[in-house]
N, C-alpha and C positions, 0 to 999 in steps of 0.2 A: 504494500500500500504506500503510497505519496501522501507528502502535506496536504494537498490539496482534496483527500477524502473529506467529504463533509459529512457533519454529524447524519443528515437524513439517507448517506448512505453508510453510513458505518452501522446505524442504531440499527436496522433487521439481523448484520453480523452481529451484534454482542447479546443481541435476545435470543439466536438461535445458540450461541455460544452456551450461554447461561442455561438455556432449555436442553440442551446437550450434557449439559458437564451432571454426573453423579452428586448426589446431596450431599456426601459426605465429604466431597472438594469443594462446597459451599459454606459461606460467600467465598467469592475470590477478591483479591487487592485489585486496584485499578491496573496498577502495575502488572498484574500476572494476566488481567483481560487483554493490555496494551501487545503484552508477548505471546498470546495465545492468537492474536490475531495478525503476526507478525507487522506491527506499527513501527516505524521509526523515529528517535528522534529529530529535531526537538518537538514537544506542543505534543506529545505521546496523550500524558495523561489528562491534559486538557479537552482532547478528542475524545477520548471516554467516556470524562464527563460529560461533554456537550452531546454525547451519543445517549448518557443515558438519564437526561434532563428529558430527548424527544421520549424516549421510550417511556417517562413517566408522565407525562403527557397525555400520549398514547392509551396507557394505562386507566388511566384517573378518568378520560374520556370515554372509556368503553367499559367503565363500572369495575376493572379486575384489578387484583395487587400490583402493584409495583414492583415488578423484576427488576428495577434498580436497586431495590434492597440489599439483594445478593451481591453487592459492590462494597468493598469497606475499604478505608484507611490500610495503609500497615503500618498507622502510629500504636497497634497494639491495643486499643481497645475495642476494637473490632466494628467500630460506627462507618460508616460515612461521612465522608466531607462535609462540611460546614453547608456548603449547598447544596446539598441533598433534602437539609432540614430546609433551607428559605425556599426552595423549590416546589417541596412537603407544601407548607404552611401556603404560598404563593397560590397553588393549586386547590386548597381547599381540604386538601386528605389530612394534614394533621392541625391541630393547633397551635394560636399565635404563640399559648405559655410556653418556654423550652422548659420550665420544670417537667413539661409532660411528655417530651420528645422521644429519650431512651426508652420509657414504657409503650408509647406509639411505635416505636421503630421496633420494639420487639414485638410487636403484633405483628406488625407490617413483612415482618421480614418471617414469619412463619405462615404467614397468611401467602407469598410467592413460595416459598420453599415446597406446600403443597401441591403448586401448580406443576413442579417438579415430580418424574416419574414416566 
């Protein structure tokens, strides 16, 4: 893939990635989706996200989970990026409080993980 993939064609590659991948190699780091789909530097993981910004989107508009969920950091606590939550919130699927975010996102992210299988 080239810089020039755009998030609307990359997002069907990393939904079908995600719907591919076994539960038990779930979530994956932005990082490991960027190398699974053989991306190049730079703007790797920026592409990701903006891939899986449409995919929630997508999601949130046809009533289903969020298989962005399945996406985390690898700053080790296993969340999502910072905009995954304002994206969340932006959309309507979570709310504005972030005290309620982590308890949201762990719904969220079992409620895709099902869709898995």
């Amino acid at each position: 893939m080239t810089q020039r993939d755009t998030s609307a064609a990359l997002a069907p590659q990393v939904r079908s990635l995600l719907l591919s991948m076994p539960r038990a190699k779930l979530p994956m780091t932005y990082q490991q989706v960027a190398i699974a789909l053989g991306l190049k530097p730079p703007g790797t993981i920026q592409r990701v996200a903006q891939a899986l910004e449409q995919l929630m989107e997508e999601d949130v508009a046809a009533g289903q989970p969020m298989i962005a969920a399945l996406v985390v950091s690898r700053r080790g606590d296993h969340l999502p990026a910072v905009g995954f939550f304002e994206k969340a919130v932006a959309l309507g699927r979570f709310p504005e409080d972030v005290e309620q975010h982590h308890a949201r996102y762990a719904e969220e992210r079992e409620r895709a993980l099902n869709t898995i299988d």
